[in-house]
C-alpha positions in Angstrom: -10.6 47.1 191.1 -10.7 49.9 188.5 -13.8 51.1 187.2 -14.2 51.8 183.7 -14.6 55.8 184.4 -11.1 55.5 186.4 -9.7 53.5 183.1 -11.0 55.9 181.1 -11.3 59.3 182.1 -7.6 59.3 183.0 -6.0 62.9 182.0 -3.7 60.7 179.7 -7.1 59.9 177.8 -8.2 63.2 177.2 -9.3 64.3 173.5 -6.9 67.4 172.3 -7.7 69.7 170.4 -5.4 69.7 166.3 -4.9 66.0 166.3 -5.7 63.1 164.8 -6.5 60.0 166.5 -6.1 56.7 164.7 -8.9 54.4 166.1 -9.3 50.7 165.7 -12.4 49.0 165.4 -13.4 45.5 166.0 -12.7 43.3 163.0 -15.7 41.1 163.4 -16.5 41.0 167.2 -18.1 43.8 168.6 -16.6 42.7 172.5 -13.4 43.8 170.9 -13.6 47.1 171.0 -11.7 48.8 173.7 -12.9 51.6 176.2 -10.8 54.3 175.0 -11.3 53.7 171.2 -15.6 54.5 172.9 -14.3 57.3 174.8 -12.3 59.0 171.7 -15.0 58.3 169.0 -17.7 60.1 171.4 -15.6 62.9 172.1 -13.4 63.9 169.3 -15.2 66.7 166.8 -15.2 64.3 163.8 -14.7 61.5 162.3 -13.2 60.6 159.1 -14.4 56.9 157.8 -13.9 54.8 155.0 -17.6 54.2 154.9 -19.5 56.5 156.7 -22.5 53.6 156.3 -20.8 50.7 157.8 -19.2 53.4 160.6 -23.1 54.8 161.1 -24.1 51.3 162.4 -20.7 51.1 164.7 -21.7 54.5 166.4 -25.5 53.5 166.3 -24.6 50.3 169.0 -22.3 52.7 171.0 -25.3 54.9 171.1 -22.8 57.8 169.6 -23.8 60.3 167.5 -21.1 62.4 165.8 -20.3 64.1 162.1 -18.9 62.0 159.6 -16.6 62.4 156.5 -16.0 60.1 154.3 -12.4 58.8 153.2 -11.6 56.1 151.5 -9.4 55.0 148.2 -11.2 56.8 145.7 -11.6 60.4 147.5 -8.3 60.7 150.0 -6.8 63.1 147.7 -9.6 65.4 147.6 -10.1 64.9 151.2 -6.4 65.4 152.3 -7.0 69.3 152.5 -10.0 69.4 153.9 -9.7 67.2 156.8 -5.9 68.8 157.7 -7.5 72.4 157.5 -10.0 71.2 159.8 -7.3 69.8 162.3 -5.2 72.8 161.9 -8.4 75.3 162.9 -8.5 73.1 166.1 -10.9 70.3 165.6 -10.3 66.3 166.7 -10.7 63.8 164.4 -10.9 60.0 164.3 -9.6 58.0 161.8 -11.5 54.6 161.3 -11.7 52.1 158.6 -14.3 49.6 158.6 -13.1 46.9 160.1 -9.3 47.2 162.3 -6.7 49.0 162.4 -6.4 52.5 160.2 -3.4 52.5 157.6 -2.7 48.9 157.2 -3.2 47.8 153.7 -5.7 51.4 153.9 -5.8 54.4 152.7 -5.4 55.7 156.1 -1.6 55.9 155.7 -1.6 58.6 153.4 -3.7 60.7 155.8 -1.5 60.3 158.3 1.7 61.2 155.6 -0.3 64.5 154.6 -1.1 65.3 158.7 2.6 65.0 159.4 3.6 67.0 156.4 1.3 69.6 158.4 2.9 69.2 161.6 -0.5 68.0 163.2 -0.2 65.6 165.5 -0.9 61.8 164.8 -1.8 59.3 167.8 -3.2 55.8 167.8 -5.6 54.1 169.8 -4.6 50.3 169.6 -7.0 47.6 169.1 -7.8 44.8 166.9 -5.9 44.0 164.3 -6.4 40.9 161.6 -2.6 40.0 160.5 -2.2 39.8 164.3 -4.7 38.1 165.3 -4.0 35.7 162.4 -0.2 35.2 163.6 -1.4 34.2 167.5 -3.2 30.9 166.0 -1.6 30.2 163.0 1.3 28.2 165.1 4.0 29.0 162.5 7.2 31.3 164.0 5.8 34.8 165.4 9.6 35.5 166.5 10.1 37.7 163.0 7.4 37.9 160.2 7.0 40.1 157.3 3.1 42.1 156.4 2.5 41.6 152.2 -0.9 42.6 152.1 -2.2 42.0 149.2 -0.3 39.9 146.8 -2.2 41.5 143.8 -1.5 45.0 144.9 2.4 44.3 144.7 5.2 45.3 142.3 6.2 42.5 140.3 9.7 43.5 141.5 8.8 43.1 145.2 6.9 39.7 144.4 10.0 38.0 143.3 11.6 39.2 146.6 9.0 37.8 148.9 10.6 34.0 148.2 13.5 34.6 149.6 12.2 36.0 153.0 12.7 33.5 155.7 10.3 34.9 158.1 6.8 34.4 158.3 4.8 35.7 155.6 1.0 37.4 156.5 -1.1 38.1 153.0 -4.9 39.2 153.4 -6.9 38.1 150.8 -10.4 38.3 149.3 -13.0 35.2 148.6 -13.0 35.9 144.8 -9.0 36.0 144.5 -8.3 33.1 146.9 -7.9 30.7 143.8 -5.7 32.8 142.0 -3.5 33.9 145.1 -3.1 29.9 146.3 -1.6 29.1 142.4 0.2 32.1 142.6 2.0 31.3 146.1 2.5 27.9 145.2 4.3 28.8 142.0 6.7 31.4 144.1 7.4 30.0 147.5 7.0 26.3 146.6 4.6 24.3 149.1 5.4 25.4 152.2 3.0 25.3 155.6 -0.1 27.9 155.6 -2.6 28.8 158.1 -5.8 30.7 156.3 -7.6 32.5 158.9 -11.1 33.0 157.9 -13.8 35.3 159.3 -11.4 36.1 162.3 -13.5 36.6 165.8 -16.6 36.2 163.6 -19.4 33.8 164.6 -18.0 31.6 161.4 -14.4 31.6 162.2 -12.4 29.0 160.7 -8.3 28.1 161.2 -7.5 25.7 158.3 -3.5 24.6 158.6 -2.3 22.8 156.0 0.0 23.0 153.1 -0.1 25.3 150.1 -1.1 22.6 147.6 -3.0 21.4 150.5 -5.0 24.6 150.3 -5.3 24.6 146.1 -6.9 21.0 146.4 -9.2 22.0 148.6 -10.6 25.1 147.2 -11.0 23.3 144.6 -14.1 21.4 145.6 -15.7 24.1 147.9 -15.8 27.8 147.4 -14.2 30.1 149.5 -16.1 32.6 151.5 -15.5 35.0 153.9 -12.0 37.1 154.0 -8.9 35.6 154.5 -5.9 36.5 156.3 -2.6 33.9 155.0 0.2 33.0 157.3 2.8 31.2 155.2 6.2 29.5 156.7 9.2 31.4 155.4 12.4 30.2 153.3 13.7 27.4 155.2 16.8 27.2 152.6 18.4 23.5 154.1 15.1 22.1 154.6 13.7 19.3 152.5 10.2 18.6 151.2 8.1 16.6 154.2 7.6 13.8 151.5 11.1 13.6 150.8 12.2 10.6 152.2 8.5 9.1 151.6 7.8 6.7 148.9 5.1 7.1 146.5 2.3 5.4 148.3 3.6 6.6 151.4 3.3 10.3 150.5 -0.3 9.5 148.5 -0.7 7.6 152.0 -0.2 11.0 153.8 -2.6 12.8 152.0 -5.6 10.3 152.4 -5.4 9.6 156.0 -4.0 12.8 157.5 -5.4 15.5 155.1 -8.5 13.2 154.3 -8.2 13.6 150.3 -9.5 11.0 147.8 -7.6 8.4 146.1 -7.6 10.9 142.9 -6.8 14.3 145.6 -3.9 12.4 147.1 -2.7 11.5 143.2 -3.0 15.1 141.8 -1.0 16.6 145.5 1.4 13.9 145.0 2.5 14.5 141.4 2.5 18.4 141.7 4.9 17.8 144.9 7.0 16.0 143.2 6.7 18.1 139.4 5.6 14.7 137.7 2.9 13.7 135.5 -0.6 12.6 137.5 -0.2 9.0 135.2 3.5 8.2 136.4 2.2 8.8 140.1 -1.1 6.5 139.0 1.3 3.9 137.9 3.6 3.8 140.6 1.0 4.4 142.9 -1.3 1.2 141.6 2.2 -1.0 141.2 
């Protein structure tokens, strides 16, 4: 069996001078880190973090100490020439956000844009990675999928494009726009399957799979907490509604004894299903 010196101290591993090394960091779970990412934060010359704070207490458990600059939204311009100068004189640097991978839905892709615009040299060290991590339990299809980010952050152009995707669709999300987002989706893609992914390999992690008006109803009596990663079913264009060949009692059925909503829940999901009024469903349903 290997050891973790032979894993690790491989020539292949070695820090190089003039690069920069993009370095994921647990998302939640500190046993998640890998031995390289260790091996390239303790060696490189710097590293460049999106809060040096929250990237302090990382080193302070590795029992690394190493100089820190900070980049983030609100500074990467400013930063862009420092940190390539730095490169270019010959120093390592390691790109970390606070939590997973560098450059997705982070700043960190334009450091990598302005380091190839300097001909330095840009290589990642792999590791955790929330959309993906979402994707493996979210049971929807992981064959072709499509990374949105965050919905807010879009074009309004690109939002209207995202219905007609028929891959899977992976949205991060924050507890304070989780509302919004849900009525948002819903309004877009109709009320298609969703997995929200919360705290991922935290000790509160929680897979919730339901449906998008599923979703609204319930965040509608609790409050959400945590940060979310949504994995949506894509544009199934021949498909019809799950409740389509249900009656009405059948489909408020559905909603009571599968999904566990009230009388009043099951109501309310029904009539937004089937874009009625929550009285003709009352009647229909009480007939």
């Amino acid at each position: 069996m290997k050891t973790v010196n032979s894993v690790t101290d491989t020539s292949k591993n070695k820090i190089e001078a003039s690069v920069l090394y993009i370095v994921a960091t647990p998302v939640g779970n500190m046993a998640d880190i890998s031995y390289r990412a260790v091996k390239t934060l303790a060696e490189v010359d710097f590293i460049a973090a999106e809060d040096t704070r929250v990237t302090g207490k990382l080193l302070s458990q590795l029992d690394i100490s190493k100089p820190m600059v900070s980049y983030h939204e609100h500074n990467k311009n400013s930063q862009h020439k420092y940190i390539t100068d730095r490169i270019k004189s010959g120093d390592s640097c390691a790109l970390v956000t606070d939590a997973g991978t560098p450059a997705i839905s982070d700043p960190g892709y334009d450091l990598v844009k302005a380091c190839i615009a300097e001909n330095i040299k840009v290589t990642s060290v792999p590791g955790a990675n929330a959309a993906i991590t979402a994707l493996t339990v979210a049971g929807l299809d992981t064959s072709q999928f499509m990374f949105i980010g965050f919905l807010n952050k879009l074009e309004k152009t690109k939002i209207e494009k995202i219905q007609t995707y028929d891959c899977t669709l992976v949205f991060y999300e924050a507890p304070h726009r989780l509302k919004e987002t849900l009525s948002e989706l819903y309004n877009l893609l109709g009320d298609r399957k969703i997995t929200l992914c919360r705290e991922l390999t935290k000790l509160n992690e929680e897979i919730i799979r339901m449906t998008i008006n599923g979703a609204i109803t319930l965040y509608d009596t609790i409050d959400p907490r945590g940060e979310y990663v949504l994995v949506i079913d894509g544009n199934v264009m021949d498909e019809s509604p799950f409740w389509s060949d249900m009656s009405v009692t059948e489909h408020a059925d559905y909603y009571m004894n599968v999904m566990n909503y009230t009388k009043n829940e099951a109501i309310k999901s029904v009539a937004k299903d089937r874009k009625v009024s929550k009285n003709t469903i009352y009647k229909e349903f009480i007939n």
